[in-house]
C-alpha positions, 0 to 999 in steps of 0.5 A: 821258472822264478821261485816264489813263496808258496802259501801253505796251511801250515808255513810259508816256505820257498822253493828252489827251481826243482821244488825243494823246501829251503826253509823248514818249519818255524814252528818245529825245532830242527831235526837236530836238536833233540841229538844236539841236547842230549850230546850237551846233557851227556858232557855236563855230566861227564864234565861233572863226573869227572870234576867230582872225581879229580877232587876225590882222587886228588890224595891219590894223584899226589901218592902216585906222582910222589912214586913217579918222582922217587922211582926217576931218582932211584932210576940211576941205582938201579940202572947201575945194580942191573949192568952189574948183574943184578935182576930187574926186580932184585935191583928195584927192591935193594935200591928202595931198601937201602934208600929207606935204611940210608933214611932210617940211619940218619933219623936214627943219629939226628932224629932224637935231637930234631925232635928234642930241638924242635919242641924245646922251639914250639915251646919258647914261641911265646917268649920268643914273640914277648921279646920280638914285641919288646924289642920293636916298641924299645927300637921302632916304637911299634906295637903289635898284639900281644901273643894272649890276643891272637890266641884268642882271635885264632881259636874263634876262628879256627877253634871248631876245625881244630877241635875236629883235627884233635878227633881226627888224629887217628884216622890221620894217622892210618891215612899216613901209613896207607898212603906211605904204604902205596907210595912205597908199592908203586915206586917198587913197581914202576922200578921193577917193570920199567922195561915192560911198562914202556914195552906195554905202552909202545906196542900200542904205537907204529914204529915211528911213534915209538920212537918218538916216545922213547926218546921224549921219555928218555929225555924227561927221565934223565932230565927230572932225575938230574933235577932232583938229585940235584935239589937234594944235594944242594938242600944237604950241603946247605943243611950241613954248613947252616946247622955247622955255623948255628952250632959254632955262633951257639944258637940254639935249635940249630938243627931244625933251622938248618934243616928248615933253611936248606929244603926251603931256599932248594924247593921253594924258588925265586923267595925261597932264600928269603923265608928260609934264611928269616927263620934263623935270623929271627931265632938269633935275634929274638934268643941272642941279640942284634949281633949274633943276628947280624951274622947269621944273616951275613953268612947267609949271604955268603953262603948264597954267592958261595952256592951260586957260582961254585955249588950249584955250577958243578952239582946241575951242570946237567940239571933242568933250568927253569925261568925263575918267574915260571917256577914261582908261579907252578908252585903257588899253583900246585900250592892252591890246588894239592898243598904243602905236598904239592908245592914240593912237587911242583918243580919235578913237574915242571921240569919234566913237562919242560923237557919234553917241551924242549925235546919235541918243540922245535926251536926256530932262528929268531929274526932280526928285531930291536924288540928283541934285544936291549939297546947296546952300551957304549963302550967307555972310551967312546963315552969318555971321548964324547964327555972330553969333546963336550967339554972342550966344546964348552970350553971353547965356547965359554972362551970365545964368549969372554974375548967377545965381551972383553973387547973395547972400541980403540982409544981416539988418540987425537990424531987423524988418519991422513 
């Protein structure tokens, strides 16, 4: 039996051999549809909700991953207090109290002169630009705007924002203490009950999968701990030997510009050397002369070689490697997204989600390509080699040339060959 259109008052439909409609009704939407809508209705919103919340929770995602970082580096303190007897919580509460105290004392020796320093700085920015100017029209015969224009232009810009930060002092400041406040209860927390959070998450999980995020949590604790305490120790001892070198050349403000040295070059990556040591040389230039300038800069350079081969080998033996071009993106990213507190943050982050991509990620034997090495250099000798036979090639040349165009027909001498 041929299956043929069949006219209805309604719709043309077709119909298969046993009668069936193959087609519905134009006229209708699918029976679908009005679930398909709702289904889309319901993700925008979500999608929406969701958008608007991140945004309101974004300070504190930021507090929270702050506590989380802090607690990995308090991690090995309280590891060891615990394997000396020390109670779980008792162990939490004096690692983070000394750690506060540790900090308090070092405010309480270098906090009056920072401060001292850094004012005396903010002070002198103008004259301090005054002189920058004078010496770039002297040297260079460039001309930059003077320090009363660009106030002006900043204040027609930023005036009303800056007027309202000066009305939101206050309220900053009771923010400050309660996001301090929170970061400092969660850090005791995840210290505190470590065991029974991981216990809590891993019941939840079949036994192989347990052991799967045991093991991708080990690896991400200790790998971001080393991370930071490394960080940290480089930023002190590059702190210490730039505010040791600023006192000796006597320029001044040292304290707060080694400071600023050591934690930009140590967390901000790939330029971070760069901005940190600009300050100084800047500073010494502007306040002391081309010299003084000249040594800062020198130093800084030695200092960075001195860091890279004998340092930072010993100090993150055991730390996370990251792609120089990688870090330097994470950190413009979590720059733009959650700020200054973010761009600090950015490479505990990527450096814990790199080691749990290490660690579950299998790595493959790579095949044999051109693509994927650099051609290989000759060795020297052979190079040497070639240059000497090219050489003696031409020269062999240059003489087979000359015999050629020195060769005269034989004289006729008056005789005949009999």
């Amino acid at each position: 039996m041929s299956s043929e259109p069949v006219a209805t008052d309604e719709v043309v439909v077709a119909d298969d051999a046993n009668g069936r409609p193959l087609q519905h009704d134009s006229r209708r939407p699918p029976r679908w549809f009005a679930r398909g809508l709702v289904m889309a209705a319901v993700a925008v919103f979500v999608a929406a909700f969701a958008w608007h919340a991140f945004f309101q929770l974004k300070g504190l995602i930021v507090n929270v991953l702050i506590a989380f970082f802090i607690s990995l580096a308090l991690e090995p303190i309280v590891l060891w207090l615990v394997r000396h007897g020390w109670k779980r919580g008792l162990a939490a509460g004096a690692a983070l109290v000394g750690t506060i105290l540790f900090a308090l004392v070092i405010v309480a020796l270098f906090g009056n002169l920072f401060v001292q320093q850094l004012l005396a700085l903010f002070r002198n920015v103008p004259a301090m630009y005054t002189d920058l100017q004078d010496w770039l029209s002297r040297t260079f015969d460039v001309t930059i705007p003077d320090s009363s224009e660009l106030i002006k232009d900043a204040m027609g810009r930023w005036g009303d924002d800056v007027a309202s930060g000066v009305l939101l002092v206050g309220t900053t400041v009771v923010s400050a203490l309660f996001a301090i406040t929170t970061i400092l209860l969660v850090v005791y927390y995840l210290s505190a009950a470590g065991p029974r959070f991981r216990a809590a998450v891993c019941a939840r999980l079949t036994p192989n999968r347990q052991t799967e995020v045991l093991m991708l949590w080990e690896t991400a604790q200790r790998k971001a701990s080393d991370f930071i305490t490394s960080r940290v120790v480089l930023a002190a001892l590059s702190s210490a030997f730039s505010f040791v070198f600023l006192t000796i050349l006597r320029t001044p403000y040292a304290l707060p510009l080694a400071l600023f040295t050591g934690i930009v070059s140590q967390f901000v990556p790939t330029i971070g050397t760069y901005i940190g040591g600009a300050l100084p040389v800047i500073v010494a230039l502007t306040s002391q002369g081309i010299p003084q300038a000249l040594a800062v800069l020198a130093f800084i350079i030695a200092y960075q070689q001195i860091e890279n081969y004998i340092f930072s080998p010993k100090v993150s033996a055991k730390a996370l490697e990251m792609n120089p071009a990688v870090a330097f993106l994470v950190v413009l990213a979590f720059g733009a997204v959650f700020g200054a507190i973010g761009a600090f943050l950015a490479l505990p982050v990527a450096a814990t989600v790199q080691a749990v991509m290490d660690t579950y990620w299998k790595r493959h034997e790579l095949v044999e390509s051109e693509m994927l090495r650099d051609p290989e250099r000759a060795a020297p000798k052979d190079r040497w080699q070639r240059v000497r036979r090219r050489a003696d090639d031409a020269s062999a040349e240059g003489d087979r040339g000359t015999a050629d165009d020195g060769e005269q027909p034989p004289a006729d001498d008056g005789t005949d060959e009999r």
